[in-house]
Structure formats: structure tokens, C-alpha cells
C-alpha positions in Angstrom: -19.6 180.6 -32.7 -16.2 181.7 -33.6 -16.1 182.4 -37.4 -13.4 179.6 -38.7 -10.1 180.8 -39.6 -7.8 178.6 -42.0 -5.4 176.5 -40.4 -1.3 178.6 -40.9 1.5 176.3 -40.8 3.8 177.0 -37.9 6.7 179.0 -39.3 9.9 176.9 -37.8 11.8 179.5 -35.3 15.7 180.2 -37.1 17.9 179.5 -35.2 19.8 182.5 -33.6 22.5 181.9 -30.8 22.2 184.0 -28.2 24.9 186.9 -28.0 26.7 184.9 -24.8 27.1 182.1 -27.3 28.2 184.0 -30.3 31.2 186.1 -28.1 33.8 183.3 -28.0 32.9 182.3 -31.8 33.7 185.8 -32.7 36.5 186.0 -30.7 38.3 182.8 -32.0 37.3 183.6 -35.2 39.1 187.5 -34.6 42.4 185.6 -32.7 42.4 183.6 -36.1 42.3 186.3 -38.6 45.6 188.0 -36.5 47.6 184.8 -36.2 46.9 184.2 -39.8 47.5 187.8 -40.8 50.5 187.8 -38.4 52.0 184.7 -40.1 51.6 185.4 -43.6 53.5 188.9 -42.6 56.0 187.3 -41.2 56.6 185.1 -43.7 56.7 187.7 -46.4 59.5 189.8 -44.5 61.3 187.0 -43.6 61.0 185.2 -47.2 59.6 187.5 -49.2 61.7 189.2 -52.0 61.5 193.0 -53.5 60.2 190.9 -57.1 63.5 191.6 -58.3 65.0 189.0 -60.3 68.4 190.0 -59.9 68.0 190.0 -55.9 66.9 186.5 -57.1 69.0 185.7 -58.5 72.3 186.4 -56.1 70.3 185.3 -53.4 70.5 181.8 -55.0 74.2 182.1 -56.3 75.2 182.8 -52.5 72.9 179.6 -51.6 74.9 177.9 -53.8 78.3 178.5 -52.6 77.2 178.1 -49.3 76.3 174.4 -50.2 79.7 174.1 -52.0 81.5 175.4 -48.6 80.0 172.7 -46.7 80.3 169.8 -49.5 83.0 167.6 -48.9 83.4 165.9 -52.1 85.7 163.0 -50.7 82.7 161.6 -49.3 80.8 161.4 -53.0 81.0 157.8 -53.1 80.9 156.5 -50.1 78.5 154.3 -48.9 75.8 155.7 -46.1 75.3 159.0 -45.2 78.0 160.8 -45.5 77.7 160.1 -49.2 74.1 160.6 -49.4 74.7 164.0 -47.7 77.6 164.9 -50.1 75.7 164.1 -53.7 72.6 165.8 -52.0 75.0 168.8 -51.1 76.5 168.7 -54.6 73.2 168.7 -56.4 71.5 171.4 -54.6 75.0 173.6 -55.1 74.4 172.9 -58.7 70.3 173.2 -59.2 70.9 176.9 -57.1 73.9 178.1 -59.2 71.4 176.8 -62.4 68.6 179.1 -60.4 70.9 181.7 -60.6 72.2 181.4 -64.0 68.6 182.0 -65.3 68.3 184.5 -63.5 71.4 186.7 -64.3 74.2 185.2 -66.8 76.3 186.8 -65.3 76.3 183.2 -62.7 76.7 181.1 -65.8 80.1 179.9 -64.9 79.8 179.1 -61.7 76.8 177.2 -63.1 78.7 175.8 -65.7 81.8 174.7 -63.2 78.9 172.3 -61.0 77.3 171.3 -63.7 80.8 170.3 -65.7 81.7 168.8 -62.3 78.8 166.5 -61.3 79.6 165.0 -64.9 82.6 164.2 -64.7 82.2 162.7 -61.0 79.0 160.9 -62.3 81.3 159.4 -65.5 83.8 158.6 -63.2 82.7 158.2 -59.8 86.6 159.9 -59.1 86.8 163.3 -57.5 90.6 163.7 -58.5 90.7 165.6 -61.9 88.6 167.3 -63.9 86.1 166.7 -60.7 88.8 168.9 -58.6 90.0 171.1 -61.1 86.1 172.0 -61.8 85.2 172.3 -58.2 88.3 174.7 -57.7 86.9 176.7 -60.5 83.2 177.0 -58.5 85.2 177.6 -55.4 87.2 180.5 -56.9 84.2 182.0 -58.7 81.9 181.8 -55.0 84.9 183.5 -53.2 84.4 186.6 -55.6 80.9 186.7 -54.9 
């Protein structure tokens, strides 16, 4: 007779995939970490800034008179697009010139001049006026820039 051994518990196998199976998951995994690497580079050159506030702030100054070159303020209260496209122009003129106020005063009156315009349009729903002579004034300050 065979002396009795206890009874051991099989010990359940791990599971390992075999290296023909673990090659493309490590190769997707590598193509992955480049594209993501390779976008968030690419984003940073393209949008990223030197952390200066004063770059900053000119880059949104310039943002904004390129929204007041394209705004054509006749179109303010007109019905449709064209006037949804004009007050949406108008506002982000003025939110980017208030951008760039903050970040240098030295953009406080081209701030000022959207700001005192989109006032007196939205008292008056008129762009003759103070509207004009406001938007002149923004006009005047964004060709100096």
C-alpha cells in the first residue's frame, strides 16, 4: 500500500497569452501612445502659448478686431441669420477685446468702445449714432494694432 497523501487543491492555471497574441496588443497599444503623443504636440505648437500674458493678451485684441472687420453691424437687427451672425460677431469682438483688457490695460479702450457700443445698440436697437461713432472708435483703435 501507498502511504496516503492529503488531497492539494488544484492551483487554477493564470492566464498568460501567448507572445503571438500579446504582439498586436502591444503594438496598438505603442501606435496609440504616438498618435496621442503626436496630437497633444501638435496641439501645443499650434495652440499653445509661451505663458506669457501679454502674448495673451494681443493675441486676443487682434481676435477681436478681426471679428469687428468681418461684423457688419447693418445687419444687427435683422431677422434670420444674418442678424444672428452679426450680434454673435459683435459679442465675441467685445468678450475678446474684454480678454484682452485683463490682460494688458493697455486694450481697455478698444474694450471700452465694444462694450459702450453693444449698449447703446442694445438700448436702441439703432446702429446710427453713438452705435457708429463707438464702432468707428474700435475700428480706429484695431487699425493701430
Amino acid at each position: 500500500m501507498h502511504p496516503s497523501q492529503p488531497y492539494a487543491t488544484p492551483t487554477p492555471m493564470a492566464f498568460a497569452p501567448s507572445p503571438r497574441r500579446r504582439a498586436p496588443l502591444i503594438a496598438a497599444l505603442a501606435v496609440g501612445v504616438v498618435f496621442g503623443g503626436g496630437g497633444v504636440g501638435t496641439a501645443w505648437i499650434l495652440f499653445g502659448s509661451d505663458g506669457g500674458s501679454g502674448s495673451d493678451a494681443a493675441a486676443d485684441a487682434i481676435a477681436a478686431c478681426g471679428a469687428l472687420d468681418r461684423l457688419d453691424e447693418s445687419n444687427s437687427a435683422a431677422e434670420g441669420a444674418a442678424g444672428d451672425i452679426s450680434i454673435r460677431q459683435w459679442a465675441a469682438a467685445q468678450l475678446l477685446a474684454e480678454s484682452a483688457a485683463a490682460g494688458d490695460p493697455t486694450y481697455k479702450p478698444l474694450s471700452t468702445a465694444l462694450a459702450n457700443s453693444r449698449t447703446y445698440f442694445d438700448e436702441t436697437l439703432d446702429v446710427g449714432g453713438e452705435v457708429k461713432a463707438e464702432l468707428t472708435k474700435a475700428r480706429r483703435i484695431c487699425d493701430d494694432l
